[in-house]
N, C-alpha and C positions, 0 to 999 in steps of 0.2 A: 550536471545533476547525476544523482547515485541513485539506480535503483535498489530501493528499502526492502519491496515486499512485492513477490506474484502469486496469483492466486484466481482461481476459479468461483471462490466462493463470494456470491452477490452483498453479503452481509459487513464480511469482515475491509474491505476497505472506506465505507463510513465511519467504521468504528477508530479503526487503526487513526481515520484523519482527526475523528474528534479528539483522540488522545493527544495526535504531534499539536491540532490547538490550542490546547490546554495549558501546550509548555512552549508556547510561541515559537512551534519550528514550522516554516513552510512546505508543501509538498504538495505534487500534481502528481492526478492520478491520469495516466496513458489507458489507450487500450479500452476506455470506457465505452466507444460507440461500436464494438467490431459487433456487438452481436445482434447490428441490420446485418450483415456478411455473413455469421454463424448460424440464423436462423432461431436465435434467443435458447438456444438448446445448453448454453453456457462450455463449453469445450474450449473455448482461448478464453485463457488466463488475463486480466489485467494487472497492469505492474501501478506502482505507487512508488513515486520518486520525490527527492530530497535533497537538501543542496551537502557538496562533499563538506561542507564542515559541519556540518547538520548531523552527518551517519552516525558518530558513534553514540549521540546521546537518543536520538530516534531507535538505534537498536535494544540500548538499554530502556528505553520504556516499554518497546515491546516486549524484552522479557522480563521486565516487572510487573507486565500483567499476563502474562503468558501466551503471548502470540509467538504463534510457530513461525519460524523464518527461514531460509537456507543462505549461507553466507556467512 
């Protein structure tokens, strides 16, 4: 698996997952439970991961809808 996407914000990996849905690509998202450990103050990022033949169409949806990515 290929991390797709990291991010602090609590919103944007439901979103990001209903979209790879949408177009039957699978993805797990990591990193969901650290913030028993962080204190829910949100400071660690969770990642959103995707299978390597999966990446390049997952990235193209992201920015067909305009989700920021680095990579």
């Amino acid at each position: 698996m290929r991390e797709l996407l990291r991010t602090t914000d609590p919103t944007l990996i439901p979103f990001v997952t209903a979209l790879l849905d949408g177009e039957d690509i699978d993805c797990f998202a990591m990193d969901v439970h650290m913030s028993a450990l962080e204190g829910s103050i949100g400071i660690l990022p969770r990642r959103l991961m995707v299978l390597e033949r999966d990446l390049f169409r997952a990235r193209a949806i992201l920015r067909d809808n305009g989700v920021e990515y680095e990579g």
